[in-house]
Every structure is written in C-alpha cells, then in structure tokens.
PyMOL Python script that loads the backbone (N, CA, C, O; Angstrom):
from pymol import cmd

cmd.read_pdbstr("""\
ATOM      1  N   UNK A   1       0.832  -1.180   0.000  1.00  0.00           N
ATOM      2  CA  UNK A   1       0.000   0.000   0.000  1.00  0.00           C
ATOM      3  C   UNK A   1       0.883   1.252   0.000  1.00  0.00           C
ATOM      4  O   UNK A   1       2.011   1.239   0.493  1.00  0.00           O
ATOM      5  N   UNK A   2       0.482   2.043  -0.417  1.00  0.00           N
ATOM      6  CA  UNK A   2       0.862   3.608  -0.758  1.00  0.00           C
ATOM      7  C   UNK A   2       1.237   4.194   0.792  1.00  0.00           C
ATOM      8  O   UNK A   2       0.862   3.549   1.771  1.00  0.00           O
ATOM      9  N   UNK A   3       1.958   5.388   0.942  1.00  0.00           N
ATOM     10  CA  UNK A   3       2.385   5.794   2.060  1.00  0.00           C
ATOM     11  C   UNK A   3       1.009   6.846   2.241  1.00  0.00           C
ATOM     12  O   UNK A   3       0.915   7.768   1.431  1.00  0.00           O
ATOM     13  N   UNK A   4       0.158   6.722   3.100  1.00  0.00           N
ATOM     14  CA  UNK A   4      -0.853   8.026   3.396  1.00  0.00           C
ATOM     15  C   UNK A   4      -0.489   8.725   4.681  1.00  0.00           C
ATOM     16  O   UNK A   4      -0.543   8.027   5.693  1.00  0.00           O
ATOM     17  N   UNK A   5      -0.108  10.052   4.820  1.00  0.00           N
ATOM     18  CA  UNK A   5      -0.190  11.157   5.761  1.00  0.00           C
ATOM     19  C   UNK A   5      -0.833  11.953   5.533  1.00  0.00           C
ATOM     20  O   UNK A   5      -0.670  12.669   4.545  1.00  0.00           O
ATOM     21  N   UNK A   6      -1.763  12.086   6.364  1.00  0.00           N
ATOM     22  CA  UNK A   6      -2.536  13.675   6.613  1.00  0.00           C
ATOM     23  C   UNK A   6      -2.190  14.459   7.812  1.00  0.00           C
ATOM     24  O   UNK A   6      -2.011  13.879   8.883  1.00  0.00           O
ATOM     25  N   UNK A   7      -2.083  15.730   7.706  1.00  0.00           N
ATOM     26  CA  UNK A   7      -1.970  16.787   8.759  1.00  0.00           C
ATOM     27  C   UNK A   7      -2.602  17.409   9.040  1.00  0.00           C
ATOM     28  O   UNK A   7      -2.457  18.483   8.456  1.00  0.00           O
ATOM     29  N   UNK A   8      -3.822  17.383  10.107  1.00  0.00           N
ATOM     30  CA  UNK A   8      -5.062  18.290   9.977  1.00  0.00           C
ATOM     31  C   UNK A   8      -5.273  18.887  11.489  1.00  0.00           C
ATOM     32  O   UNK A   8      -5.034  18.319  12.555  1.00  0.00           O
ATOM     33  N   UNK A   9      -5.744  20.077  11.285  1.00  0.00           N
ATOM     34  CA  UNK A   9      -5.831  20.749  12.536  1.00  0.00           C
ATOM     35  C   UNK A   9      -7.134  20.667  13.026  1.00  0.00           C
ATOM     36  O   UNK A   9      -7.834  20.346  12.066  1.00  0.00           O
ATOM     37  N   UNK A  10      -7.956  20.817  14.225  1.00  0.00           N
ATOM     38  CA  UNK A  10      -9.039  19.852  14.703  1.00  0.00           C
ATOM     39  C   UNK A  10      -9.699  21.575  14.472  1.00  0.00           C
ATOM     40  O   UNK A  10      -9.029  22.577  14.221  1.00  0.00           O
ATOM     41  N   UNK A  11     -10.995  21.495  14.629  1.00  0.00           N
ATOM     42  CA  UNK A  11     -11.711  22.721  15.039  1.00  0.00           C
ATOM     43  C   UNK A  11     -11.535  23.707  16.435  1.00  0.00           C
ATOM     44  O   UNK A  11     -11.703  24.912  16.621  1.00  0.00           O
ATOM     45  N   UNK A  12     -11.178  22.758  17.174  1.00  0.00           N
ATOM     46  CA  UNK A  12     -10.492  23.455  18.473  1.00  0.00           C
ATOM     47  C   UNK A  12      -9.518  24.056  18.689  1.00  0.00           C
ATOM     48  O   UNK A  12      -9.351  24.748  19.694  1.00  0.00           O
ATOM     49  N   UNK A  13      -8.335  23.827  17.373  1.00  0.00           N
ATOM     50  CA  UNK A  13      -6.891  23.875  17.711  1.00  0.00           C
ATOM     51  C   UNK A  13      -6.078  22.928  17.673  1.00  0.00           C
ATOM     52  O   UNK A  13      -4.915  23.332  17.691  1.00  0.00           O
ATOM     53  N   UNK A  14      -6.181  21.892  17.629  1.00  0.00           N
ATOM     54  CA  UNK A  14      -5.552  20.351  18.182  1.00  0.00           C
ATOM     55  C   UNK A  14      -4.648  19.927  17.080  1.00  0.00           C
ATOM     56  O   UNK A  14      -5.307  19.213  16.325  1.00  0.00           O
ATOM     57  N   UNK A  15      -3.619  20.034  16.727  1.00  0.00           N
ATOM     58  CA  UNK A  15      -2.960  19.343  15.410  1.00  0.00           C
ATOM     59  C   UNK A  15      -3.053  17.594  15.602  1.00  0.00           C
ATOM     60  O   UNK A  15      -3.124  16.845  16.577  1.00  0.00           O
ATOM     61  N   UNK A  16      -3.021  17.452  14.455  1.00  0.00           N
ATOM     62  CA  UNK A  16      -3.780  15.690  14.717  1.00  0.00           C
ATOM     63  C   UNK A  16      -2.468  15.411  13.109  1.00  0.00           C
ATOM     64  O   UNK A  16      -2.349  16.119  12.108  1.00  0.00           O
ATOM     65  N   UNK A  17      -2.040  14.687  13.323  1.00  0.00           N
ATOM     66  CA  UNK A  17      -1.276  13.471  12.330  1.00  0.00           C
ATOM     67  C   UNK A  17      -1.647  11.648  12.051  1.00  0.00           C
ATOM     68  O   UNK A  17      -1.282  10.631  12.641  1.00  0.00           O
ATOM     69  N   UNK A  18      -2.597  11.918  10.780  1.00  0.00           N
ATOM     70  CA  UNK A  18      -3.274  10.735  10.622  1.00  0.00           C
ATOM     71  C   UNK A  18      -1.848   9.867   9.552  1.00  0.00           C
ATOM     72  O   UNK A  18      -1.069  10.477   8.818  1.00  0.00           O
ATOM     73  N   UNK A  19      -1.868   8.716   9.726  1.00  0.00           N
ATOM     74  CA  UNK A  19      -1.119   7.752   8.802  1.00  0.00           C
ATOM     75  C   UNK A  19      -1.076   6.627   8.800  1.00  0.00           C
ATOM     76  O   UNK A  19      -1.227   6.049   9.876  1.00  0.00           O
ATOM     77  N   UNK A  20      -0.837   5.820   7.515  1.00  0.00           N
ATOM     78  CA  UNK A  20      -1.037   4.253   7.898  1.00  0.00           C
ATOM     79  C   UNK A  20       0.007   3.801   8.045  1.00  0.00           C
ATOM     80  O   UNK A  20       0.789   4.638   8.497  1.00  0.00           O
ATOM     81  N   UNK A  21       0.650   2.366   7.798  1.00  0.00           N
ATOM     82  CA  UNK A  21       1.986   1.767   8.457  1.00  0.00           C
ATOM     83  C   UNK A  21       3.136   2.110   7.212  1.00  0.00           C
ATOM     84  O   UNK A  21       4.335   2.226   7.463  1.00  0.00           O
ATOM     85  N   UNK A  22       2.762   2.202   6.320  1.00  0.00           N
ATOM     86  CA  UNK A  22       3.842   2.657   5.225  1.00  0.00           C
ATOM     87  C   UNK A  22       3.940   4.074   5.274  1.00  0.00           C
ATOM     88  O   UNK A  22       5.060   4.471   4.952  1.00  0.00           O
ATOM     89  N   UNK A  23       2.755   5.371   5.709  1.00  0.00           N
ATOM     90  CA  UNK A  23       3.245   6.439   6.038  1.00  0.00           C
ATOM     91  C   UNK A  23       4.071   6.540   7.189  1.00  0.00           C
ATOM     92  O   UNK A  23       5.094   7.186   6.962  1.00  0.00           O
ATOM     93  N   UNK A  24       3.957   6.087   8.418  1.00  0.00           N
ATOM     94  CA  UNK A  24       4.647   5.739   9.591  1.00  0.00           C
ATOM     95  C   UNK A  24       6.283   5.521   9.091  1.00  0.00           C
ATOM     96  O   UNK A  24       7.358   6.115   9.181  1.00  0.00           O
ATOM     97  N   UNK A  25       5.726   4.267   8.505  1.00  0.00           N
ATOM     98  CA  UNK A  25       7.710   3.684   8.320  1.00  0.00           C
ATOM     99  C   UNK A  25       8.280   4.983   7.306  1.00  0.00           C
ATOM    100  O   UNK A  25       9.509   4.987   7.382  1.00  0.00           O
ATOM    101  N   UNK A  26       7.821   6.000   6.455  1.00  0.00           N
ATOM    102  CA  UNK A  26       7.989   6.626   5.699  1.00  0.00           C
ATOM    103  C   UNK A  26       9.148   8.052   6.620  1.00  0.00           C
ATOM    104  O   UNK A  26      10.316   8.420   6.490  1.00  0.00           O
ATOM    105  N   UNK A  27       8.129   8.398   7.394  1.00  0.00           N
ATOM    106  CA  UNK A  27       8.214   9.416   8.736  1.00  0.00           C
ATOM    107  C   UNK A  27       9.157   8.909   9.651  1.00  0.00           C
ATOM    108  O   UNK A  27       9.727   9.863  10.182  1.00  0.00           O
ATOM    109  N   UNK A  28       9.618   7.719  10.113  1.00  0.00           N
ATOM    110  CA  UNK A  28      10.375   7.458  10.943  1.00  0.00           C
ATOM    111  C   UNK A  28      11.582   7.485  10.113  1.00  0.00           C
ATOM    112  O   UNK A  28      12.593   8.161  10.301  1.00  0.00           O
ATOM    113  N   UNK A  29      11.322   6.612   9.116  1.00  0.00           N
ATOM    114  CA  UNK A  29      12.893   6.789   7.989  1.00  0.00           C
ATOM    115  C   UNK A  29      13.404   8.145   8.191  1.00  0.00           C
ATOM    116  O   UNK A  29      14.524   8.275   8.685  1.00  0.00           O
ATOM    117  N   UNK A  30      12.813   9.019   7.913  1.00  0.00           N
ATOM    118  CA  UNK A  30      12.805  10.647   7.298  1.00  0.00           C
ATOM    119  C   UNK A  30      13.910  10.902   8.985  1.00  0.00           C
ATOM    120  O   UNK A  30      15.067  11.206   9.274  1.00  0.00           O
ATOM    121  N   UNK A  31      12.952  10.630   9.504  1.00  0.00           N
ATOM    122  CA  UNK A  31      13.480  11.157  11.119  1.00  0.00           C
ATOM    123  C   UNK A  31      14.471  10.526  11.477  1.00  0.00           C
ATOM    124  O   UNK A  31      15.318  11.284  11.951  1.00  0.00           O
ATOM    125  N   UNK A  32      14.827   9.263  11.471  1.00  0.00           N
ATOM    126  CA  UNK A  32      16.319   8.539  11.637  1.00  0.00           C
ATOM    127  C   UNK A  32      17.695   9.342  10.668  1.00  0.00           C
ATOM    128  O   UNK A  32      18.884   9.438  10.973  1.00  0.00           O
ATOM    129  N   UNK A  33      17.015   9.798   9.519  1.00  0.00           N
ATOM    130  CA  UNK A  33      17.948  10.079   8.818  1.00  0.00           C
ATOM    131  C   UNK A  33      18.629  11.425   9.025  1.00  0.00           C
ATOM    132  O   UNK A  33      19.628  11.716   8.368  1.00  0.00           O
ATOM    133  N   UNK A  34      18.092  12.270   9.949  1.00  0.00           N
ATOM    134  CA  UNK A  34      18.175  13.648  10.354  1.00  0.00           C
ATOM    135  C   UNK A  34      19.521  13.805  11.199  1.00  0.00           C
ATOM    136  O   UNK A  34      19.712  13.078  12.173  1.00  0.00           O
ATOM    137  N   UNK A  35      20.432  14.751  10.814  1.00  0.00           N
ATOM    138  CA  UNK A  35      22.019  14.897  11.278  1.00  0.00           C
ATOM    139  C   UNK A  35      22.112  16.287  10.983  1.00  0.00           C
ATOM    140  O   UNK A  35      21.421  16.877  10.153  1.00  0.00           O
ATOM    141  N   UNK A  36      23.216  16.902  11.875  1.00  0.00           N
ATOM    142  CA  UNK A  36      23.872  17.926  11.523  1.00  0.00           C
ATOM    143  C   UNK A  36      24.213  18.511   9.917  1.00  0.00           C
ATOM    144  O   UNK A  36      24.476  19.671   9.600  1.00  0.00           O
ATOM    145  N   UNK A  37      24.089  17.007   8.822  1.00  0.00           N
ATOM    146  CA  UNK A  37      24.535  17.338   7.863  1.00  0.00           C
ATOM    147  C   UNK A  37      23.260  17.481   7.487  1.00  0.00           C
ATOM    148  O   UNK A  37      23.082  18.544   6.891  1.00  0.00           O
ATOM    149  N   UNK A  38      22.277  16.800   7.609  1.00  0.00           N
ATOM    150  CA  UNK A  38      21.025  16.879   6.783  1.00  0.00           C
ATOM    151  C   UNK A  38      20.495  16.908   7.815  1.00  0.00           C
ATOM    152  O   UNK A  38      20.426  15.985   8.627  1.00  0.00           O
ATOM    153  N   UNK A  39      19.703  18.842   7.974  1.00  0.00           N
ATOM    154  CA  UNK A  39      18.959  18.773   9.069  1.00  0.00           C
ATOM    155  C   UNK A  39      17.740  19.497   8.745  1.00  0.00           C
ATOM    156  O   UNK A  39      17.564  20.677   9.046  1.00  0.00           O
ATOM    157  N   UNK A  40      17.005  18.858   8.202  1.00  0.00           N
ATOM    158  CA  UNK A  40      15.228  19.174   7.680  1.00  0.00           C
ATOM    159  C   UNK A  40      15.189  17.968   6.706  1.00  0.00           C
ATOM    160  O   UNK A  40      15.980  17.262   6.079  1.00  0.00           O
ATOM    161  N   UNK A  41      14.027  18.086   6.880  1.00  0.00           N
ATOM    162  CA  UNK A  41      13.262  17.810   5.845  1.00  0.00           C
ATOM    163  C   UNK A  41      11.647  18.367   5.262  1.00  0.00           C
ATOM    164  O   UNK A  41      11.184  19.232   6.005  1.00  0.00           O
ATOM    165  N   UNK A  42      10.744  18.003   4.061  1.00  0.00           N
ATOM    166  CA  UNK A  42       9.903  19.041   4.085  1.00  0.00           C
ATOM    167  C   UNK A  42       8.520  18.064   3.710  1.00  0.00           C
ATOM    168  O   UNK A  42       8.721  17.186   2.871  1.00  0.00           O
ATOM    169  N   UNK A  43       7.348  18.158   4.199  1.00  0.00           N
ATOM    170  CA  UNK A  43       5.952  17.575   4.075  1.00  0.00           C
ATOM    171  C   UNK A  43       5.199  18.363   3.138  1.00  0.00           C
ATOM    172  O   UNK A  43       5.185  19.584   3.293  1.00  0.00           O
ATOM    173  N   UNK A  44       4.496  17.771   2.072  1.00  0.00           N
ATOM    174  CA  UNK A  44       3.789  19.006   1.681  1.00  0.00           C
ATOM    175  C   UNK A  44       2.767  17.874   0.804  1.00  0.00           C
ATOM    176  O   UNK A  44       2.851  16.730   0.357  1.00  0.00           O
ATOM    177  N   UNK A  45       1.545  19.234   0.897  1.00  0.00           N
ATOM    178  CA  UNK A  45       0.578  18.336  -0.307  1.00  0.00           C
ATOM    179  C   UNK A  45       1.238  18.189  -1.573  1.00  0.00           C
ATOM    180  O   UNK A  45       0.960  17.128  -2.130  1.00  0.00           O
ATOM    181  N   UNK A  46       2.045  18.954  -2.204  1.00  0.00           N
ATOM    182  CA  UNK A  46       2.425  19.583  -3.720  1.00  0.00           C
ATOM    183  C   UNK A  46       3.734  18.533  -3.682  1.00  0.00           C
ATOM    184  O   UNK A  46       4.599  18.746  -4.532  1.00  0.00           O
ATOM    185  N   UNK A  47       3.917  17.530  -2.851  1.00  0.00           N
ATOM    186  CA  UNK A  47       5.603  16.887  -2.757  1.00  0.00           C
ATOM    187  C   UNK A  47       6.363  16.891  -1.711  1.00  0.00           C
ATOM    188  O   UNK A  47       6.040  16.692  -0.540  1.00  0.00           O
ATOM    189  N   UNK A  48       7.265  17.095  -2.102  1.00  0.00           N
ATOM    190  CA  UNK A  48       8.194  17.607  -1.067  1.00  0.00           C
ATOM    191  C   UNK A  48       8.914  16.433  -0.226  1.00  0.00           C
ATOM    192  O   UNK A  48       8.182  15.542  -0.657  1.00  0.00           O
ATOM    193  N   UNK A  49       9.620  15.882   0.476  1.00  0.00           N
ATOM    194  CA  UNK A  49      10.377  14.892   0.565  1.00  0.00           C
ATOM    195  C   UNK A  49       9.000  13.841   1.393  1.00  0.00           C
ATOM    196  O   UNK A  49       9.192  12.669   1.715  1.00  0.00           O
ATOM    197  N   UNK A  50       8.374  14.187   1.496  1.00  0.00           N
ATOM    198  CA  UNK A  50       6.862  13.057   2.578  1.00  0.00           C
ATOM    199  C   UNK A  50       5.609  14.443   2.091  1.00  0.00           C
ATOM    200  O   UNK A  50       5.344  15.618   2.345  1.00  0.00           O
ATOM    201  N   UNK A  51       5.055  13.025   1.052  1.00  0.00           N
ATOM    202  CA  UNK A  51       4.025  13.589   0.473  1.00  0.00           C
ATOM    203  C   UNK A  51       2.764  13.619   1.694  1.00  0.00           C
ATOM    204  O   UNK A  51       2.643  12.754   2.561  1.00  0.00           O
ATOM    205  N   UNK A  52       2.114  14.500   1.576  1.00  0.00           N
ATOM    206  CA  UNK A  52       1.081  14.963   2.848  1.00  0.00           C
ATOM    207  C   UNK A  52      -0.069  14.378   1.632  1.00  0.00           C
ATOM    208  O   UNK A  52       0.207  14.235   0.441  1.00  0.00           O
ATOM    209  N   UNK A  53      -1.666  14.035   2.394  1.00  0.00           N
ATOM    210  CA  UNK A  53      -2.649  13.958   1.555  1.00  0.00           C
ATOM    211  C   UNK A  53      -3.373  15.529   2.070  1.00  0.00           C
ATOM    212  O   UNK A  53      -3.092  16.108   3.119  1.00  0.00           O
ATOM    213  N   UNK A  54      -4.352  15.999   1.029  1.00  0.00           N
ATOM    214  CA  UNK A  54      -4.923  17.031   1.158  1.00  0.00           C
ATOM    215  C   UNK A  54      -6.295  16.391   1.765  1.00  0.00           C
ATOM    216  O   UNK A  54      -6.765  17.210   2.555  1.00  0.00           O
ATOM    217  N   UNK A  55      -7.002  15.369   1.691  1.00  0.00           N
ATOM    218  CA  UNK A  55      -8.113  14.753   1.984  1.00  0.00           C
ATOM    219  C   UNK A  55      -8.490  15.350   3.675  1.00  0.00           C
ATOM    220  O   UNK A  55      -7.558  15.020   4.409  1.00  0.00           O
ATOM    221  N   UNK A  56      -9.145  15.810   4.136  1.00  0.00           N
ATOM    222  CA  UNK A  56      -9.559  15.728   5.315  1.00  0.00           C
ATOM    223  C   UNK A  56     -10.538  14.320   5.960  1.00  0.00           C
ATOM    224  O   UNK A  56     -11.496  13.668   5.546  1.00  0.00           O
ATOM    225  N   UNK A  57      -9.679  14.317   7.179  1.00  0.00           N
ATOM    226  CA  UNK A  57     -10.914  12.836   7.797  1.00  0.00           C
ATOM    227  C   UNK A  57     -12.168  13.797   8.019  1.00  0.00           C
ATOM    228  O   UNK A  57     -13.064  13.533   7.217  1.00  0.00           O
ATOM    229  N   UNK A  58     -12.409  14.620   8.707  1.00  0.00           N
ATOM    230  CA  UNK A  58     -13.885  15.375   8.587  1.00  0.00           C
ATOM    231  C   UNK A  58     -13.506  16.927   7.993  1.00  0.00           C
ATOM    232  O   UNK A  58     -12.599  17.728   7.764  1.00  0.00           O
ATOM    233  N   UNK A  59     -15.052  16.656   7.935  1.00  0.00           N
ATOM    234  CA  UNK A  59     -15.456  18.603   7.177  1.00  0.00           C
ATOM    235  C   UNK A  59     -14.918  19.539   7.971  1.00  0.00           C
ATOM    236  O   UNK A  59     -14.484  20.534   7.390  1.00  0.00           O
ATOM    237  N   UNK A  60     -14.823  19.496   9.184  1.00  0.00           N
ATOM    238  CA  UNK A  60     -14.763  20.576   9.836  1.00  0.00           C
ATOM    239  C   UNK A  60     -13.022  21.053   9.783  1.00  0.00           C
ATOM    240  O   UNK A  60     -12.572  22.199   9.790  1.00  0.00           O
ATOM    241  N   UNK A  61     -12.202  19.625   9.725  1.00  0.00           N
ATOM    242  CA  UNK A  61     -10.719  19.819   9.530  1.00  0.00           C
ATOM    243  C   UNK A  61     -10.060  21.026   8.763  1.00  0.00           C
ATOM    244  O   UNK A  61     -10.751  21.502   7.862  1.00  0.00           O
ATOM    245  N   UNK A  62      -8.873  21.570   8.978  1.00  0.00           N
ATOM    246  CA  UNK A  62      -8.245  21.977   8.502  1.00  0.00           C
ATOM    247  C   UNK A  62      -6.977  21.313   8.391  1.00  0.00           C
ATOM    248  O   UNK A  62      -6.209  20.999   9.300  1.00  0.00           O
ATOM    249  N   UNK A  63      -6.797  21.047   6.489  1.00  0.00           N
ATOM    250  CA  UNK A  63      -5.831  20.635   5.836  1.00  0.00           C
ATOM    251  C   UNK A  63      -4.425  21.719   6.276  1.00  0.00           C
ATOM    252  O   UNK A  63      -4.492  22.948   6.289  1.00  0.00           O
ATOM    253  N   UNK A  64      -2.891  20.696   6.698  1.00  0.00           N
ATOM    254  CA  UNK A  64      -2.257  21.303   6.659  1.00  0.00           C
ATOM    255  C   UNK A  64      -1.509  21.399   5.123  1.00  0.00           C
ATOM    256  O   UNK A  64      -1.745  20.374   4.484  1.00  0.00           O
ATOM    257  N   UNK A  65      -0.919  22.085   4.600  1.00  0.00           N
ATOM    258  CA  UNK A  65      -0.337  22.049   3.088  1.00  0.00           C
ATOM    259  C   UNK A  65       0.948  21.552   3.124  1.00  0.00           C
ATOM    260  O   UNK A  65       1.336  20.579   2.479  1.00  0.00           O
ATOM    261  N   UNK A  66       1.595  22.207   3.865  1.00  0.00           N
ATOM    262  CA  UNK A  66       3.497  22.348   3.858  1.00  0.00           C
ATOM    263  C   UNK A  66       3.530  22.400   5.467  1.00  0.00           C
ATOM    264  O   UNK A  66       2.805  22.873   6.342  1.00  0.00           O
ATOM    265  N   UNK A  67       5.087  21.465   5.403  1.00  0.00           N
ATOM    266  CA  UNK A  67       5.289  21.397   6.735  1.00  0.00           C
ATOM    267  C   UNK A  67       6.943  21.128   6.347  1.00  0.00           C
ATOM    268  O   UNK A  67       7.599  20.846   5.345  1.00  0.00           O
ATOM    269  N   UNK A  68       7.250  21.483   8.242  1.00  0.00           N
ATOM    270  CA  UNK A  68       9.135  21.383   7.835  1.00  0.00           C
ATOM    271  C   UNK A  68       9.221  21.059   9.164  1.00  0.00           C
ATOM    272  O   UNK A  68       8.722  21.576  10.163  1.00  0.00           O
ATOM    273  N   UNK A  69      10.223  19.742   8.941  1.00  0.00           N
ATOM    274  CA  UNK A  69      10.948  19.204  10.306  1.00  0.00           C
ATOM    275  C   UNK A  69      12.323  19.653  10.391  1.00  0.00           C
ATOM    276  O   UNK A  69      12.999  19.763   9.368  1.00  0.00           O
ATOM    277  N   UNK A  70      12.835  19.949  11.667  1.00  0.00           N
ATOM    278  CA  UNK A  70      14.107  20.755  11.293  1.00  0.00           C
ATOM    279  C   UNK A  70      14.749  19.903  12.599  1.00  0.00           C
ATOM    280  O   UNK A  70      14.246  19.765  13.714  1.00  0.00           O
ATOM    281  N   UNK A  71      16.371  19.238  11.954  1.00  0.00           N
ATOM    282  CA  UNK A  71      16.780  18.636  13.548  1.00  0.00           C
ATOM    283  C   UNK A  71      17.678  19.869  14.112  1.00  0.00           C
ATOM    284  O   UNK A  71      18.160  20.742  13.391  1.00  0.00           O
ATOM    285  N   UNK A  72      17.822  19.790  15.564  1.00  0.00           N
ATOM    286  CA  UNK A  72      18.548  21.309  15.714  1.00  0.00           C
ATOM    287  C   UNK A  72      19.613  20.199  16.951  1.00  0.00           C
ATOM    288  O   UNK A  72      19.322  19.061  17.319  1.00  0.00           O
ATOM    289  N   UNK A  73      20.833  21.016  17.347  1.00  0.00           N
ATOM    290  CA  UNK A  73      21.983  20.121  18.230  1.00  0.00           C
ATOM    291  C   UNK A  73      21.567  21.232  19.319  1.00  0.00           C
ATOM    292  O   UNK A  73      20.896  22.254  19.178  1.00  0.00           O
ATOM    293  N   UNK A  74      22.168  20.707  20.406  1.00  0.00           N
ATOM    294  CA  UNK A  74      22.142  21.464  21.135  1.00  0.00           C
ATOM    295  C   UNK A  74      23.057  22.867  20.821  1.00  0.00           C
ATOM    296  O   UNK A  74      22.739  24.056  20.867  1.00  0.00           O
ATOM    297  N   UNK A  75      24.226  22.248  20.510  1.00  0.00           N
ATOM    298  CA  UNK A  75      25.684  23.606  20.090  1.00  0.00           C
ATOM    299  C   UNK A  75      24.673  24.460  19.237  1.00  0.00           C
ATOM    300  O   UNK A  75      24.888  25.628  19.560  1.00  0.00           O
ATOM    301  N   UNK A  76      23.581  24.412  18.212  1.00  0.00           N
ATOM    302  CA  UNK A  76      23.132  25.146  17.633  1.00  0.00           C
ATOM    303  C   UNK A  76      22.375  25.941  18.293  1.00  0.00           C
ATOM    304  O   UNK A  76      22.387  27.159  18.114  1.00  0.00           O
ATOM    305  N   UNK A  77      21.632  25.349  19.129  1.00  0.00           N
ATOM    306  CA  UNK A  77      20.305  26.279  19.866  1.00  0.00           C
ATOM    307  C   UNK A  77      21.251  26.992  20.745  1.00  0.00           C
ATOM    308  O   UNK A  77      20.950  28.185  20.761  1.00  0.00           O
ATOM    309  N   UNK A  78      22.306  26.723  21.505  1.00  0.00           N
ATOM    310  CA  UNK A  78      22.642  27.593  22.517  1.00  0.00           C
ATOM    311  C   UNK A  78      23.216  28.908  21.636  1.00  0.00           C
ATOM    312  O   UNK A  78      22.861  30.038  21.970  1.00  0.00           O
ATOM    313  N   UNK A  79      24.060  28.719  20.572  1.00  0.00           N
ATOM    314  CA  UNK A  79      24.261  29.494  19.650  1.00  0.00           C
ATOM    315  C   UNK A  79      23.275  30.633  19.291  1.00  0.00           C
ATOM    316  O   UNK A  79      23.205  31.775  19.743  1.00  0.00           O
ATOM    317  N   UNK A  80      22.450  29.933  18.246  1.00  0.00           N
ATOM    318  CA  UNK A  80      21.351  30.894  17.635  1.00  0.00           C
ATOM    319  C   UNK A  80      20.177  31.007  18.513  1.00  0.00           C
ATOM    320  O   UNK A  80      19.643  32.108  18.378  1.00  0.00           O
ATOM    321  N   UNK A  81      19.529  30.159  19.460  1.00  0.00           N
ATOM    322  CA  UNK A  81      18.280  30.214  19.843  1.00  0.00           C
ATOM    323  C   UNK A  81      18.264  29.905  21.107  1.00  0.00           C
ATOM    324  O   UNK A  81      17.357  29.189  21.534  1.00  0.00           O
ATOM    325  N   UNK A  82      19.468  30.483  22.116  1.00  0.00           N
ATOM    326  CA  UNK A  82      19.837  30.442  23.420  1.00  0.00           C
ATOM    327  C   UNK A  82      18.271  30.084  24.149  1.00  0.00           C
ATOM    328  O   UNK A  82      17.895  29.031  24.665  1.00  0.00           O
ATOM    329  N   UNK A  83      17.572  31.332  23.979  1.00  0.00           N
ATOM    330  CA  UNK A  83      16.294  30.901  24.928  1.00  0.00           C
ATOM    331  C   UNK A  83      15.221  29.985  24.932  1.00  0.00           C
ATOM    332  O   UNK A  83      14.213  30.231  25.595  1.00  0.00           O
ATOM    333  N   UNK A  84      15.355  28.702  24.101  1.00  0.00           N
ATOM    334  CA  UNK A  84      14.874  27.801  24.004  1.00  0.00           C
ATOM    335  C   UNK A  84      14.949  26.848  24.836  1.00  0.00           C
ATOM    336  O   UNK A  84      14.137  26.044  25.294  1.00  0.00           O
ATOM    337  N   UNK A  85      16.547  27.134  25.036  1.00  0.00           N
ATOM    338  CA  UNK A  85      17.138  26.024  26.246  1.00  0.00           C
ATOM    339  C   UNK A  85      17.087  26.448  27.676  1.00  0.00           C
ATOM    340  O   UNK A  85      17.511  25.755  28.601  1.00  0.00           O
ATOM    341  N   UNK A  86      16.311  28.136  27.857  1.00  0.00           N
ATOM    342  CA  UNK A  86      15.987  28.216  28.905  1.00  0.00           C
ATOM    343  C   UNK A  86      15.236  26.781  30.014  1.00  0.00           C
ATOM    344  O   UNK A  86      15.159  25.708  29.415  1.00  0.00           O
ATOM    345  N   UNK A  87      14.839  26.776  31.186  1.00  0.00           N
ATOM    346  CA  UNK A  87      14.080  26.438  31.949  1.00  0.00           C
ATOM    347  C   UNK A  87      13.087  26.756  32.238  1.00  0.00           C
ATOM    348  O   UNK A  87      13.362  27.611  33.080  1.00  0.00           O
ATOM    349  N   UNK A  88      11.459  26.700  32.147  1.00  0.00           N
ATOM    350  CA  UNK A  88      10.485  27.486  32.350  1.00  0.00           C
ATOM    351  C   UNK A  88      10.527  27.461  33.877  1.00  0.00           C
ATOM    352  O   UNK A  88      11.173  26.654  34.546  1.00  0.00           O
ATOM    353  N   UNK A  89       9.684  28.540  34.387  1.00  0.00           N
ATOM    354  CA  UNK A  89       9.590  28.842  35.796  1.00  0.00           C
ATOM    355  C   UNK A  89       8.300  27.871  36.134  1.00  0.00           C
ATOM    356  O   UNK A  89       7.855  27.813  37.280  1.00  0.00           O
TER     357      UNK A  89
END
""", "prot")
cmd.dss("prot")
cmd.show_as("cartoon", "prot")
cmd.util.cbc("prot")
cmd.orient("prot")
C-alpha cells in the first residue's frame, strides 16, 4: 500500500497526524535520517520529501499544506536560539 499522511488541525486547535503503516515507516525513515549534515526535511501536499494527503478525515478539519521538520543540536540552539534552552519557571 501507498504511504498516506494527513496533517489536519481539529476545530479546536488540536494538530492531529493521521497515517497508515507505510506512512509511519515513511516518517520514521525521514526522522532517523536527520544529522547535523542533513537537518530538515519538508511535508507538503504539492511533494516535497513526505508527500502529505490534502483529503480531510472530517469537514470541519483543517488541511495542513506544507510542513518542515528541522533537527537542531544542542551547540546550535545555545548558539542561535539560546532561549529555548531556557528552563520554564
């Protein structure tokens, strides 16, 4: 069977990630493969390295289009995005 991912946002707010076992193994590949050297990758209805479906499971959904996974090191965030690695109070 075909790899299916959908990305749909609930009516409430709720991001929801629907997929079957070949989208799964698709997404985990993607994510194992993520390094300093290769650090993104991109989801999209139109392509993009993990094809997204545009289909909504209900009417009320909102289709996501494009999406981007980005791996980050720590040496990077303290670098560029110090306050991430804050501690919340």
């Amino acid at each position: 069977m075909a790899p299916r991912i959908t990305i749909s946002v609930k009516s409430n707010g709720e991001l929801e990630i629907w997929l079957n076992a070949e989208g799964r193994d698709q997404i985990v590949s993607q994510l194992q493969a993520l390094s300093a050297s290769n650090d993104h990758f991109h989801l999209g209805t139109w392509g993009g390295d993990v094809e997204l479906s545009a289909t909504p499971y209900r009417p009320t959904d909102k289709i996501v289009h494009a999406a981007k996974v980005m791996f980050r090191t720590e040496e990077w965030d303290r670098l560029y995005f110090p306050h991430v690695l804050q501690t919340e109070p």
